[in-house]
C-alpha positions as CSV (number, residue, x, y, z in Angstrom):
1,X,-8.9,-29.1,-22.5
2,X,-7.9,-28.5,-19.0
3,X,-9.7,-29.9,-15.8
4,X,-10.8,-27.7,-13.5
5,X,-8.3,-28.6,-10.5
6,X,-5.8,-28.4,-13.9
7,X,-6.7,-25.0,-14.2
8,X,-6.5,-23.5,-10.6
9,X,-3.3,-24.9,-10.3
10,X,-2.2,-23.3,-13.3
11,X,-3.7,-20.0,-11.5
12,X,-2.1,-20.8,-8.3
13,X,1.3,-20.7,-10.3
14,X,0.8,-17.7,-12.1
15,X,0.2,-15.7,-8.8
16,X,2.6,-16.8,-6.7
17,X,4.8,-16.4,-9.6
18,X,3.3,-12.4,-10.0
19,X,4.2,-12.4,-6.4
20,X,7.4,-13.6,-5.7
21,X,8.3,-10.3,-8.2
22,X,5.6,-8.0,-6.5
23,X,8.7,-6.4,-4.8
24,X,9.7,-4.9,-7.7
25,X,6.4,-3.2,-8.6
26,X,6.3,-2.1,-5.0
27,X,9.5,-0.1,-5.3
28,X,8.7,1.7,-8.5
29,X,5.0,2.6,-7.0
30,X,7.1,3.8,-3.9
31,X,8.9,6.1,-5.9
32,X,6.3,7.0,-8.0
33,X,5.0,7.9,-4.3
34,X,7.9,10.1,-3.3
35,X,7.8,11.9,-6.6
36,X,3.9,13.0,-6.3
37,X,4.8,14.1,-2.8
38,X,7.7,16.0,-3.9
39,X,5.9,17.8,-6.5
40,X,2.6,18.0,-4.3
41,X,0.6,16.2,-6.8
42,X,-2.5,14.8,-5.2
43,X,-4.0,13.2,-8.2
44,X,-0.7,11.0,-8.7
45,X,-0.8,9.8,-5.1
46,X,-4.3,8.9,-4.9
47,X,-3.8,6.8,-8.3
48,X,-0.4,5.5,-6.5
49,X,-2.1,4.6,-3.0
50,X,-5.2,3.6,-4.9
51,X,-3.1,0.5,-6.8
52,X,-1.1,-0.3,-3.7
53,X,-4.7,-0.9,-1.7
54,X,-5.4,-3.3,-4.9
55,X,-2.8,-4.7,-5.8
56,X,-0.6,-5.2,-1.9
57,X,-3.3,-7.8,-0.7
58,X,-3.2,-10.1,-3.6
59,X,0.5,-10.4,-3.8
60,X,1.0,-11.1,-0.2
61,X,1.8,-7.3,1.7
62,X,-1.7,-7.0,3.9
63,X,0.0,-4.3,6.0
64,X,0.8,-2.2,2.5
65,X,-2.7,-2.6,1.3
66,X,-3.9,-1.5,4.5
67,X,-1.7,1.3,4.8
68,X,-2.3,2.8,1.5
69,X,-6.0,2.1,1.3
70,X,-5.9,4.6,4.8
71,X,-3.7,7.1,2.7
72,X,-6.4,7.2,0.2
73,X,-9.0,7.8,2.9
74,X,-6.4,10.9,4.0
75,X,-6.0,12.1,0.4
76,X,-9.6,11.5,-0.3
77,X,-10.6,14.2,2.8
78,X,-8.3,16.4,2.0
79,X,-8.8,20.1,0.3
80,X,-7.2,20.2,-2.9
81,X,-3.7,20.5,-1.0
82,X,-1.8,18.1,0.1
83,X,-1.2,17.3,3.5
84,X,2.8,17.2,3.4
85,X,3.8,15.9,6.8
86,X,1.1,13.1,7.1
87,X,1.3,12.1,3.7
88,X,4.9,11.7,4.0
89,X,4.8,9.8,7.5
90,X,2.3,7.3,5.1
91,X,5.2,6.9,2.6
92,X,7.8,6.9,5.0
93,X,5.7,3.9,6.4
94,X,5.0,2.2,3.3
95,X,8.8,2.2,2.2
96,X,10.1,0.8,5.5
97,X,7.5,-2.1,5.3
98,X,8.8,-3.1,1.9
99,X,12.7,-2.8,3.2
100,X,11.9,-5.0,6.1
101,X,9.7,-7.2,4.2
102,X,6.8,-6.6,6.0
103,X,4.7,-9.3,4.1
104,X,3.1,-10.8,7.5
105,X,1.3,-10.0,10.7
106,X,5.0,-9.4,12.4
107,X,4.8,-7.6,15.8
108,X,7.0,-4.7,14.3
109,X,4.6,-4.7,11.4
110,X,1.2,-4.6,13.5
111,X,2.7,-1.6,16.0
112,X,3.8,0.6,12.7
113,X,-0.2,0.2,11.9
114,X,-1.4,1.2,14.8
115,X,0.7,4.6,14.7
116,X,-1.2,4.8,11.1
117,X,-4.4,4.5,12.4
118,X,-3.7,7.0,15.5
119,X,-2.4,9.0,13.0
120,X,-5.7,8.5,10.8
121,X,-8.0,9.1,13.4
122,X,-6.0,12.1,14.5
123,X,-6.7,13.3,11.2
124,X,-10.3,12.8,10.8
125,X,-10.4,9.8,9.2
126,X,-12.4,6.7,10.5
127,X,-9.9,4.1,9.3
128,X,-11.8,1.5,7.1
């Protein structure tokens, strides 16, 4: 039987193991991103921004969690179109955070959010 301490460390492991392959999983949900935008399909990108909220935090992307959980605020206000040109400034966003390995508070990183959350409130949406 494990100790307690015995076990969080064996949990410790597992996610920074899970994390240091996050990258991965980010670029196939980026892509699944691009292809919902392509084909206008707003129930694939809410599902798509919905897991990057969830999931981005955890692993160790604060600034892709953040970003997509406002895309999901966008998508959620949204008639049943989709809003092509905000939507794709949101993924546009998203993928350069991932290529630059935007997994901290970097200066580059904090001023790309700030242009999201202009954008946001431009759009109606009170940024959560």
């Amino acid at each position: 039987m494990l100790t307690r301490e015995e076990a969080i460390a064996n949990a410790h492991t597992a996610i920074d193991e899970c994390s240091e392959n996050y990258r991965t999983r980010l670029e196939h949900h980026l892509g699944e991103l691009r292809q919902a935008l392509q084909n206008r399909d707003k129930a694939s990108l809410t599902r798509v921004a919905n897991d990057l909220k969830g999931e981005a935090g955890t692993m160790g992307w604060p600034l892709v969690s953040q970003a997509a959980g406002w895309m999901r605020q966008l998508l959620d206000a949204e008639p049943e179109t989709v809003d092509i040109l905000s939507n794709s400034l949101f993924v546009q966003s998203l993928e350069r955070m991932v290529a630059d390995d935007m997994t901290g508070e970097s200066a580059e990183g904090v001023e790309l959010v700030k242009q999201l959350y202009a954008l946001a409130i431009r759009r109606g949406i009170k940024p959560a």
